[in-house]
C-alpha positions as a printed Julia matrix, in Angstrom:
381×3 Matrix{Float64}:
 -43.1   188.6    -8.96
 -42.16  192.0   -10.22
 -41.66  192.86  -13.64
 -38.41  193.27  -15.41
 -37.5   197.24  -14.46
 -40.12  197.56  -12.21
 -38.78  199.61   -8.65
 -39.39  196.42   -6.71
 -37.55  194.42   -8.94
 -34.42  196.81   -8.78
 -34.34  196.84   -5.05
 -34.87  193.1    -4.86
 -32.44  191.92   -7.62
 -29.34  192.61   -5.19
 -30.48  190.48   -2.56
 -31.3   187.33   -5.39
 -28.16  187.54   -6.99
 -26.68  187.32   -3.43
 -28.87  184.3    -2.54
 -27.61  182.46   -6.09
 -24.38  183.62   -5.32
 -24.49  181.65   -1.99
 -26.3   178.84   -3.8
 -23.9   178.28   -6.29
 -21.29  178.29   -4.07
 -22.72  175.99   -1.61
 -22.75  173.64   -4.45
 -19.45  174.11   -5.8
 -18.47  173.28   -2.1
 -20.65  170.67   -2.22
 -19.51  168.99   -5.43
 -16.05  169.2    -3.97
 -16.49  167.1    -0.96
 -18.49  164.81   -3.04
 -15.46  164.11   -5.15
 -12.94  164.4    -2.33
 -14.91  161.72   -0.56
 -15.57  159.51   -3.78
 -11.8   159.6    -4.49
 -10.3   158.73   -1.17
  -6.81  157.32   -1.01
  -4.81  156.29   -3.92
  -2.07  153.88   -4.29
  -0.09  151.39   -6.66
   2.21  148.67   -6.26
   2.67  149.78   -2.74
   0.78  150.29    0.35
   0.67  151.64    3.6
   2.3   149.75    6.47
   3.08  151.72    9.62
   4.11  155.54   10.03
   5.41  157.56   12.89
   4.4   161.45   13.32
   8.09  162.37   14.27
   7.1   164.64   16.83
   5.34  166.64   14.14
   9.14  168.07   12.81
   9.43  168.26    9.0
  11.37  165.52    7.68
  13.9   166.22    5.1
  16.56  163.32    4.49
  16.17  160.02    5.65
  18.52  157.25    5.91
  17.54  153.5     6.96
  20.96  151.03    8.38
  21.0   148.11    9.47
  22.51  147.67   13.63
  22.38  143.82   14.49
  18.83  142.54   14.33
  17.49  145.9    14.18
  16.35  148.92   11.22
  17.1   151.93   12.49
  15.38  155.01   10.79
  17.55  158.14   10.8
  15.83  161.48    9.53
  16.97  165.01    9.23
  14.53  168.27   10.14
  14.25  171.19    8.78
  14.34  174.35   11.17
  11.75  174.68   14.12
  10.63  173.55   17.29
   8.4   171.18   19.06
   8.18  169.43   22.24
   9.47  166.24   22.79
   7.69  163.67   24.57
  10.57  161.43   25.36
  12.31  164.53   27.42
   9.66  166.58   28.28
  11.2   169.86   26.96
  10.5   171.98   23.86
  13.87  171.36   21.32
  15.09  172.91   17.99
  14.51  170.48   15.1
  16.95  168.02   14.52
  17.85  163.92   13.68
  14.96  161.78   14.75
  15.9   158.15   15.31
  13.06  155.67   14.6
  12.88  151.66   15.24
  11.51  150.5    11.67
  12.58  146.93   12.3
   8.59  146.19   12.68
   6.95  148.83   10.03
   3.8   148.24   11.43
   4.84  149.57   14.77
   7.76  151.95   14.26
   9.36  152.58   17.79
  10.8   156.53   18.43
  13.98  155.53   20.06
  15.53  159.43   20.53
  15.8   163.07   18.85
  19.2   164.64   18.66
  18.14  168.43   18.98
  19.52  170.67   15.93
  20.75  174.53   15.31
  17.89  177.02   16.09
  16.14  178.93   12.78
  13.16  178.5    10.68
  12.76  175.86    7.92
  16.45  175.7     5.97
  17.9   178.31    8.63
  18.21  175.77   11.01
  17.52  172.04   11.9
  20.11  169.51   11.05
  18.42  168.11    7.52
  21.11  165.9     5.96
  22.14  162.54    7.6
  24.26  160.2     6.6
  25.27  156.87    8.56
  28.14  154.15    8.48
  28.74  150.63   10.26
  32.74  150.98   11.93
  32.79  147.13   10.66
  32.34  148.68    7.26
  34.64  151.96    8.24
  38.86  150.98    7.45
  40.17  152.43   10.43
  37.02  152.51   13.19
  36.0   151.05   16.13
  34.57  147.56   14.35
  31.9   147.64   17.16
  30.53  150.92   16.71
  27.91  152.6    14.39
  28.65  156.45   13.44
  26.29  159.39   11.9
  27.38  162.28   10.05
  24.65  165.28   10.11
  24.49  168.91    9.23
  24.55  171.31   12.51
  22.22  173.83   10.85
  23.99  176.03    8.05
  26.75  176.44   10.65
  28.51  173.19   10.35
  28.59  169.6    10.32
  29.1   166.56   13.38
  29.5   162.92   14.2
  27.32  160.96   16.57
  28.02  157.85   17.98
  24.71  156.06   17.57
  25.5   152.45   18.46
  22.98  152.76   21.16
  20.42  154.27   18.93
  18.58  155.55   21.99
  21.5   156.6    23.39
  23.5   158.78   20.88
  26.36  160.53   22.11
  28.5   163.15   19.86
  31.86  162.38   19.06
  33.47  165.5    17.29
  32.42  168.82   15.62
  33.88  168.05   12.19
  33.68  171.81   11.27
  31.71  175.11   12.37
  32.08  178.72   11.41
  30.37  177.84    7.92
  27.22  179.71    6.49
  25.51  177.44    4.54
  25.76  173.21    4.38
  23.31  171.23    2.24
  23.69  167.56    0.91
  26.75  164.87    1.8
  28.14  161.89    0.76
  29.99  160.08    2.85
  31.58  156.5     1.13
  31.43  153.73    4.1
  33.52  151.19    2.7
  36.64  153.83    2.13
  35.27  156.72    5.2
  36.06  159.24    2.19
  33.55  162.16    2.63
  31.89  164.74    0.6
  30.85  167.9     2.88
  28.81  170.32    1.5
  29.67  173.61    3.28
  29.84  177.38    2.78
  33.01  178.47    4.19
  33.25  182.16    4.34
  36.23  182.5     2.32
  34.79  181.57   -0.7
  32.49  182.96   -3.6
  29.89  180.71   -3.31
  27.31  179.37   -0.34
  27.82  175.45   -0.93
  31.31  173.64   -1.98
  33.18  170.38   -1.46
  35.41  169.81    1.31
  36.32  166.32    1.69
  37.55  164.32    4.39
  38.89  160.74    5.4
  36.5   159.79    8.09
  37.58  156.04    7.87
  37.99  156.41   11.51
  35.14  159.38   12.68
  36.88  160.25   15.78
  40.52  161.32   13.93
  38.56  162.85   10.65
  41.39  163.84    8.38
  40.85  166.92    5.88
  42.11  166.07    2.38
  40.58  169.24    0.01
  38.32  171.85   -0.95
  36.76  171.58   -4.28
  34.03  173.65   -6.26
  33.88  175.16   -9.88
  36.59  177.75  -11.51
  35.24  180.88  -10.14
  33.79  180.16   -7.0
  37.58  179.89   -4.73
  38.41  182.7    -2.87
  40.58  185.43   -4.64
  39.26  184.78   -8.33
  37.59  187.66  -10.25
  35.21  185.5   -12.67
  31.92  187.19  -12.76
  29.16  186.14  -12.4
  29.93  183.47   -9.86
  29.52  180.12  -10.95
  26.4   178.48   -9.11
  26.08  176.98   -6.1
  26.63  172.88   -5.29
  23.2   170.92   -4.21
  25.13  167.84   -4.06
  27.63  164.63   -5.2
  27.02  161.16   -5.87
  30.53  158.92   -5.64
  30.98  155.45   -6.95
  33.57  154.83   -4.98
  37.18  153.47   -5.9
  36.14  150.76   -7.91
  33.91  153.13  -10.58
  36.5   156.06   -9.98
  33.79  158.57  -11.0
  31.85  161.38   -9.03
  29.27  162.97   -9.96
  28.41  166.44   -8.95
  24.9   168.55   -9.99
  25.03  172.57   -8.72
  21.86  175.0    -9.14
  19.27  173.81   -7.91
  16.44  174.77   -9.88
  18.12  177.82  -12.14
  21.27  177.32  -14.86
  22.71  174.07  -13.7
  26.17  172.37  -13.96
  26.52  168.9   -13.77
  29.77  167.77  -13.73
  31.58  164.53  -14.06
  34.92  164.13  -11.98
  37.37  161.23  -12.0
  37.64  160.47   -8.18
  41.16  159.35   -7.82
  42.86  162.98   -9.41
  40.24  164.4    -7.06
  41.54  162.69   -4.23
  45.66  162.46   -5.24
  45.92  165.83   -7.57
  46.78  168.84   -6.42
  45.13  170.33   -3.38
  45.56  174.36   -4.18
  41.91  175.92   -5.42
  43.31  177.38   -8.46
  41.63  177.32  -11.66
  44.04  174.88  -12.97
  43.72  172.54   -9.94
  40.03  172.83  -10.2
  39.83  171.69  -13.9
  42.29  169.08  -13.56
  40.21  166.29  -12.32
  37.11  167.16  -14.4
  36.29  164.69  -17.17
  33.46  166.71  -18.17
  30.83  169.28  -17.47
  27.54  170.07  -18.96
  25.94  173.89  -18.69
  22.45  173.48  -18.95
  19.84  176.37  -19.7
  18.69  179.32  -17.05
  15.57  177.39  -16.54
  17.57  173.77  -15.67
  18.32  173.06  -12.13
  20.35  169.98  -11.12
  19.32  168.91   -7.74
  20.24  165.57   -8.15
  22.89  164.39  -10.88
  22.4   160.36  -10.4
  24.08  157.87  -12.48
  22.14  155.04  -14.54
  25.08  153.37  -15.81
  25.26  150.12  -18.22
  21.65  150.27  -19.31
  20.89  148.24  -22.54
  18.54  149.84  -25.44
  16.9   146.66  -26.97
  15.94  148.68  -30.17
  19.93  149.31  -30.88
  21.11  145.73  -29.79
  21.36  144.47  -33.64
  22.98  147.69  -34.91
  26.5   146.5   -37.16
  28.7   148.6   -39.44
  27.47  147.72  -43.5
  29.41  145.27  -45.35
  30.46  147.65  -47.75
  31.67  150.43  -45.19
  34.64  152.07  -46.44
  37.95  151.65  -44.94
  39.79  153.78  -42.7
  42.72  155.64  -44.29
  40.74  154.69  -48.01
  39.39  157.27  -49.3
  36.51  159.44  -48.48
  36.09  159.64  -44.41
  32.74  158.84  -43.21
  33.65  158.4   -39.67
  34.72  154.81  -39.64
  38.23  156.09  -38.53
  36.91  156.39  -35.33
  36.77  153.47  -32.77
  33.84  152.35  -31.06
  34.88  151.21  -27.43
  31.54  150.18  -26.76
  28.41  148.44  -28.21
  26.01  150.79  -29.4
  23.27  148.98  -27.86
  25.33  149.38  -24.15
  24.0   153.14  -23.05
  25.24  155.54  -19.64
  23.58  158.26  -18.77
  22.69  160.99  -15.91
  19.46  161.66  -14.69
  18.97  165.34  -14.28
  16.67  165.73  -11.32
  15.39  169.64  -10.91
  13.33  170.71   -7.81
  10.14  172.73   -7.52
  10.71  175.7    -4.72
   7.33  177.36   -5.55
   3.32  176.46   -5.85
   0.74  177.34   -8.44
   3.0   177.15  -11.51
   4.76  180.68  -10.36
   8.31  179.2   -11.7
   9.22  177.29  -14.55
   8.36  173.8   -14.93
  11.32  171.42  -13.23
  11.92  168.18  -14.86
  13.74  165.23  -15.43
  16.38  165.35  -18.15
  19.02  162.31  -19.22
  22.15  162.9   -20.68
  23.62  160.35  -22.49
  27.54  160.08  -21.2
  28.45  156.69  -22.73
  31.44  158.77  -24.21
  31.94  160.35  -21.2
  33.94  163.12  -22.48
  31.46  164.4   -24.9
  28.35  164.18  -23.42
  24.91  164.77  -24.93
  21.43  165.59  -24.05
  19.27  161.89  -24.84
């Protein structure tokens, strides 16, 4: 060995720092697999069945319906391109349709090829699906899919023959952007999220009758104050993700724009939507809104979904005091105003946010509930 600041030990010090160096990191890489391989795969109250590789195309949205004795599996792609074994050709991303009826062997029935582009630039990622025995005014016998075409519109497939799907109408092209629908099977009303060029914003509302697919029906366009064509508000209010409807019988929709940055979630009473006046004006706009909640710069509302009629055990034996004072009797405490609800009965939204970026390089996206039991003044819980 050479002694501390000896010329040997200069010249050799180099090459042992590089050998601990490689050591070290041997065993770091070492340690790793170790742990990967003591940790293996991880579950809880669920397991594993069956899965299908989907022709190794991205999945995005899917949707599972029920055709006679059969699940069929119908999943939206992000932009790309693969080869499909069923055809023997190379085809842009699109809807995969999948037999799920047996999980343990899920059966690729057919691939309905989608706009060309990379990841959200093309595809076909949202999917939606309706029974025509559920559908008012369609063919009883038939079983209908409504998908995004890309950003450049939106279609419906006859998919009766799940192998077999055959298109039935381009509902609308000409668009640049389309993102998340909603499409109501039991009335055919539908919520198309589109970016028509005429307006401020990449993502709206239009919304059709598609009680019978083949003879859709346009009934409106609807987005936020601000974003219609030919108003001046600045800055432009931010763009839709998506709605959630209840339908006729809860007469609500719900609506959550930005995705990850200074959301809106809005709360819109479905029959003015539907009836009121059709002209994008401010005023028309507004008018079916019940409420609307601006959240912070750092709030996104990808998903605005409704957890309605929950009860809060800890509030369930909550009454007024004996000796609360009257209304009109004096001193106002609040009494005056009428409870149309017990306390313990709670409503609320669940804020979803989404994550677009690794490695903590955004802010953190998260779940928040607002309380909208008193739907007009709603708060955060």
């Amino acid at each position: 060995l050479s002694r501390p600041g000896s010329v040997s030990a200069q010249k050799g010090g180099d090459g042992r720092m590089r050998r601990w160096s490689g050591f070290v990191a041997a065993l770091g890489v070492a340690l790793c697999a170790s742990v990967a391989a003591d940790h293996g795969a991880e579950q809880r109250d669920m397991a594993l069945v069956g899965h299908d590789d989907l022709q190794a195309r991205s999945a995005y949205q899917p949707t599972i319906q029920r055709q006679g004795n059969r699940w069929i599996a119908y999943i939206g792609h992000h932009g790309g391109s693969k080869r499909n074994p069923l055809t023997g050709k190379d085809e842009q991303n699109g809807t995969s349709i999948v037999d799920v009826t047996d999980p343990k062997k899920p059966r690729y029935l057919a691939h309905i090829p989608g706009e060309a582009g990379e990841g959200e630039n093309g595809g076909a990622q949202m999917v939606r699906v309706c029974s025509g025995s559920t559908l008012p005014r369609a063919d009883k016998s038939k079983v209908y899919l409504l998908r995004s075409f890309g950003n450049s519109g939106h279609e419906i497939w006859d998919v009766t023959d799940p192998a077999k799907p055959t298109r039935v109408v381009v509902l609308i092209d000409g668009l640049v952007n389309t993102h998340k629908n909603f499409w109501e099977c039991d009335t055919g009303i539908a919520y198309v999220i589109s970016g028509p060029k005429e307006w401020r914003t990449r993502r709206m509302t239009k919304i059709y009758d598609l009680s019978d697919p083949a003879n859709p029906k346009f009934i409106r366009d609807f987005g936020l104050p601000g974003q219609q064509p030919g108003s001046t508000v600045m800055p432009i209010p931010t763009e839709l993700h998506g709605p959630i409807s209840l339908g006729p019988k809860g007469n609500r929709v719900y609506f959550g724009y930005g995705t990850s940055r200074a959301a809106v979630v809005q709360i819109v009473d479905r029959q003015k939507l539907l009836n009121g006046p059709k002209e994008p004006t401010d005023a028309n706009l507004l008018y079916p809104q019940i409420a609307r909640v601006d959240l912070p710069p750092d709030a996104g509302a990808h998903t605005a979904f409704p957890v309605l009629g929950m009860t809060l055990p800890e509030f369930a034996k909550q009454k007024l005091p004996a000796n609360a004072p009257v209304p009109g009797g004096g001193h106002e405490h609040g009494d005056a105003v009428p409870l149309s609800t017990p306390q313990a009965h709670r409503d609320f939204i669940a804020v979803v946010s989404e994550s677009l970026a690794n490695e903590c390089l955004e802010p953190r996206q998260m779940v928040r509930m607002i309380d909208i039991t008193f739907e007009s003044t709603p708060l955060g819980a």
